[in-house]
C-alpha positions in Angstrom: -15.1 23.1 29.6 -17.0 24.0 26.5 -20.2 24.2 26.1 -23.0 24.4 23.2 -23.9 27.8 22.1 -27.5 27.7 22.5 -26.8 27.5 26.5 -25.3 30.4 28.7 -24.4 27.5 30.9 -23.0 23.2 30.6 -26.3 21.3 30.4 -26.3 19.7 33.6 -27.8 16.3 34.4 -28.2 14.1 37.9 -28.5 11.0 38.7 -29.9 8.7 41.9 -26.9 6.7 43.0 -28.0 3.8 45.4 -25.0 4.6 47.9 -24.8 8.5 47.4 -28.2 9.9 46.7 -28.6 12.6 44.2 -25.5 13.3 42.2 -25.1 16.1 39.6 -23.0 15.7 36.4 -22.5 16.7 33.2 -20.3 15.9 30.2 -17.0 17.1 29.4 -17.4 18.4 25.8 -21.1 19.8 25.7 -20.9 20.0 22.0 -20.6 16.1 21.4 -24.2 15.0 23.7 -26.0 16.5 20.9 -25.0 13.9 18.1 -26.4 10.4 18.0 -24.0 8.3 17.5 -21.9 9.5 19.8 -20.9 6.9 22.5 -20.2 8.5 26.0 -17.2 6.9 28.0 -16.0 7.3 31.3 -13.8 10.2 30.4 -16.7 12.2 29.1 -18.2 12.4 32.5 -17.8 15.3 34.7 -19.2 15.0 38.6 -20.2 18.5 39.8 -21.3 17.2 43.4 -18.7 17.5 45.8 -17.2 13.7 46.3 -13.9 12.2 47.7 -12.0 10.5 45.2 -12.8 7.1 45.7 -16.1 8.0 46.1 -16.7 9.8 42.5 -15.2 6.3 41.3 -17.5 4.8 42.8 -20.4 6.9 41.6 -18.9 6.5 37.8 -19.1 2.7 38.0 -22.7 3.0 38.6 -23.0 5.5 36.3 -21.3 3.5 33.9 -23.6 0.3 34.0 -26.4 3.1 33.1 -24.8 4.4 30.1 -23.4 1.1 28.7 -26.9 0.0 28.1 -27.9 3.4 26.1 -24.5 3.0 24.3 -25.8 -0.7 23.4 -29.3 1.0 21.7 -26.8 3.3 20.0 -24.9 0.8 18.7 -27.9 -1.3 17.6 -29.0 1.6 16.3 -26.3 2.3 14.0 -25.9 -1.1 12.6 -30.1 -1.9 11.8 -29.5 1.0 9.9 -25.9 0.1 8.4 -28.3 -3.4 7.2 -31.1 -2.1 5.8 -28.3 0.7 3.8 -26.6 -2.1 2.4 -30.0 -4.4 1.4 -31.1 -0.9 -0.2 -27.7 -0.9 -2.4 -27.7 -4.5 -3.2 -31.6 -4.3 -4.7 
């Protein structure tokens, strides 16, 4: 796992699962969480807490209904400002 250079270490995160209390995690490639348009998938997602298999599956689904909805503000993002690019180019 890479990491950014402006870290000795992978910038860790956690998260409160409902069914498995406090889970660390992190992303796969540290470099790409700095960039905002980049959308995280499932892939990306590295558990650090010690889990069974089905378990960490289990914890990524959660996780996953989490991220989905700051992927959305990304995307919405992105496109208001796609919009107003093109109403600046047309005027």
């Amino acid at each position: 796992m890479k990491w950014h250079e402006q870290f000795e270490n992978p910038v860790t995160f956690g998260f409160s699962s409902d069914n498995f209390g406090h889970i660390e995690w992190c992303y796969q490639d540290q470099e790409k969480q700095w960039h905002q348009t980049w959308l995280p998938k499932r892939k990306d997602i590295v558990i650090l807490t010690k889990l069974k298999a089905e378990d960490k599956k289990a914890v990524l689904d959660e996780m996953m209904v989490e991220i989905e909805k700051d992927n959305q503000l990304v995307k919405d993002r992105a496109n208001k400002m796609a919009r107003d690019r093109r109403a600046r180019s047309k005027s």
